[in-house]
N, C-alpha and C positions, 0 to 999 in steps of 0.2 A: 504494500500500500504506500502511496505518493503521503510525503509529512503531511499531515494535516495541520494547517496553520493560519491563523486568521487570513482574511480576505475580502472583497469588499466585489459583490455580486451585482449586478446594474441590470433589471429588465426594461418590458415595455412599461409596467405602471411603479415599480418599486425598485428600489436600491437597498441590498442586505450590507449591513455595516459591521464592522467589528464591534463587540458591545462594549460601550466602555460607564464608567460613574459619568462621562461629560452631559451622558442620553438623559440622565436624570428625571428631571422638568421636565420634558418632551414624553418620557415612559408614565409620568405623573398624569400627565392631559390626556395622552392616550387611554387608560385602563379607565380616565374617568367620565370619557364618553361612553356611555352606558353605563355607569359603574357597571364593570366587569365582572369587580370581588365578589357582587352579589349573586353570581351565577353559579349554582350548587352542585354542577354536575362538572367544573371546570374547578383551576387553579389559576386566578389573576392574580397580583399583590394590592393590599390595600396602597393609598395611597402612603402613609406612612411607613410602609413594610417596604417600600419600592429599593432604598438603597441597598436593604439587606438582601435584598434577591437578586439584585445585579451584581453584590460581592460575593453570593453564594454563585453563581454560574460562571464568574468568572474563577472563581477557586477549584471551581471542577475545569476550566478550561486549565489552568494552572498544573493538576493533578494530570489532564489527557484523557478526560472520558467525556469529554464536554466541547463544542463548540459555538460557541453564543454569537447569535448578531442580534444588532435593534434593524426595523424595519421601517425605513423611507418612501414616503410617498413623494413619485417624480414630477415635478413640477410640465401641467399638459405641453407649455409653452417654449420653455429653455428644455424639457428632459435631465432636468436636476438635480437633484433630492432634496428634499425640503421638510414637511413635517412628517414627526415624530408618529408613526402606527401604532406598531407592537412590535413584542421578539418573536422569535424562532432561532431552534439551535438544531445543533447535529449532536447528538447522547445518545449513550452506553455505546460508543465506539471500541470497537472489536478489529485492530490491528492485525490481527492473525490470519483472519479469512478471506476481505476483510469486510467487514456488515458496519452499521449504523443506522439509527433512529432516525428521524425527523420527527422534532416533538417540541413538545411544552411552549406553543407556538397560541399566542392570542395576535386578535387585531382589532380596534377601535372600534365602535360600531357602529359610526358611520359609512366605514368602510367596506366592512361585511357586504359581499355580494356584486362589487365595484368589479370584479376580475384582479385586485391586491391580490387574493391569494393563492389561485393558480399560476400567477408569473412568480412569486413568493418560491414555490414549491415547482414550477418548471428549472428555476436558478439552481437549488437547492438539490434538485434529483439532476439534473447535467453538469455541476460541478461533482457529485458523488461518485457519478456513472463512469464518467470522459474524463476528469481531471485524475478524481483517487484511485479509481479503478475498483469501486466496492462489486462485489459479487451480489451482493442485495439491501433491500434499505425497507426498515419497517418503519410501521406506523403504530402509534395504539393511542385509544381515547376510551373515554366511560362508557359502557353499555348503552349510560342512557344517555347519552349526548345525540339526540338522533341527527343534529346538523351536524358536525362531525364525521358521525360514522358515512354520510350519504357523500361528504366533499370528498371523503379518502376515496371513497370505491367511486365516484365521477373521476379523479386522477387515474384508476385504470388499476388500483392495489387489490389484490386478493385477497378476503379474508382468511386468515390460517387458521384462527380458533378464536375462544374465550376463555381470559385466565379469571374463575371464580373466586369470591373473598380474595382479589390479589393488592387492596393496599388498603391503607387505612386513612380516612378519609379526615380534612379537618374536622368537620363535625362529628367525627368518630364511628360515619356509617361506610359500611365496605365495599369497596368499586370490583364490580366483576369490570375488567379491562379485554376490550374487543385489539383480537392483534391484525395487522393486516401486513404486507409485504409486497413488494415489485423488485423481481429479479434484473440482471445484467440484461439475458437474452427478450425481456420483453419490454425494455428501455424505448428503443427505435419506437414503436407501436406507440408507448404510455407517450414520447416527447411527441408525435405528428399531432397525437390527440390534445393536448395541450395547444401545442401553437395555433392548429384549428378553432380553439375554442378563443385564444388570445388573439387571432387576426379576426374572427367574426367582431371583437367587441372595441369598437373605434370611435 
């Protein structure tokens, strides 16, 4: 597998950035369009919890099981990047194979449904694919996240199963986790169907 190493990803509607403490403020206004936090089947930080959880994912980027970026919305006019979305990262990276996640990924929500997160996760699955050379790249979300479960398997991932009672929730009820996955050899197919979907939406 090619170093995995921060990197700054530029689509048609967003730009993946390395995450740093500067996103702050920016990750602050993002989660708090919709308040986020208040979504029971997810993981957003409150407003106050924000810095701790960009110095928790960067400590796992630090350790190597972790890949954090913040996510930019590109300005229509220059193609910029400009305000602050959400994150998304690359976790439990597996060197050896090699595999990775794409996970623990929010976005604003006003942005939801814009076409953000399909160019978000077309960058994210052809930097994996083409650049690291992963053999395969999962997904997993809550059972009951039914918006979730329906964006992965629209991206063209297969479900592989469901892990029951598999964490322990903050409110302390227990997430059956739906896993899904998209292989190396059915990359080509999952990217046409992507850019399809990103050139219809102009």
């Amino acid at each position: 597998m090619t170093e995995i190493a921060p990197v700054t990803l530029r689509g048609k509607y967003v730009t993946l950035e390395p995450l740093s403490l500067e996103h702050h403020e920016g990750l602050v206004a993002a989660a708090s369009d919709g308040e986020l936090w208040n979504l029971w089947y997810t993981s957003v930080p409150r407003p106050e919890a924000m810095s701790q959880e960009i110095q928790r994912r960067l400590a796992l980027q630090e350790a190597g099981s972790m890949l954090p970026f913040t996510i930019r919305l590109n300005d229509p006019e220059t193609g910029e990047p400009g305000q602050v979305i959400g994150m998304t990262t690359y976790m439990n990276i597996d060197a050896g194979v090699p595999r990775l996640e794409i996970g623990s990924t929010w976005n604003a929500a006003s942005v939801q449904g814009s076409g953000t997160n399909p160019d978000a996760k077309r960058l994210l699955l052809g930097h994996a694919f083409e650049s690291l050379g992963c053999v395969a790249v999962e997904f997993r979300t809550h059972w009951m996240n039914m918006q979730s479960r329906e964006a992965i398997a629209r991206l063209g991932a297969k479900q592989d199963g469901v892990l029951r009672a598999h964490i322990r929730m903050a409110d302390g009820s227990l997430r059956d986790t739906a896993v899904f996955s998209i292989l190396a050899a059915e990359w080509p197919q999952v990217r046409n169907s992507l850019d399809y979907r990103l050139a219809k939406k102009r």
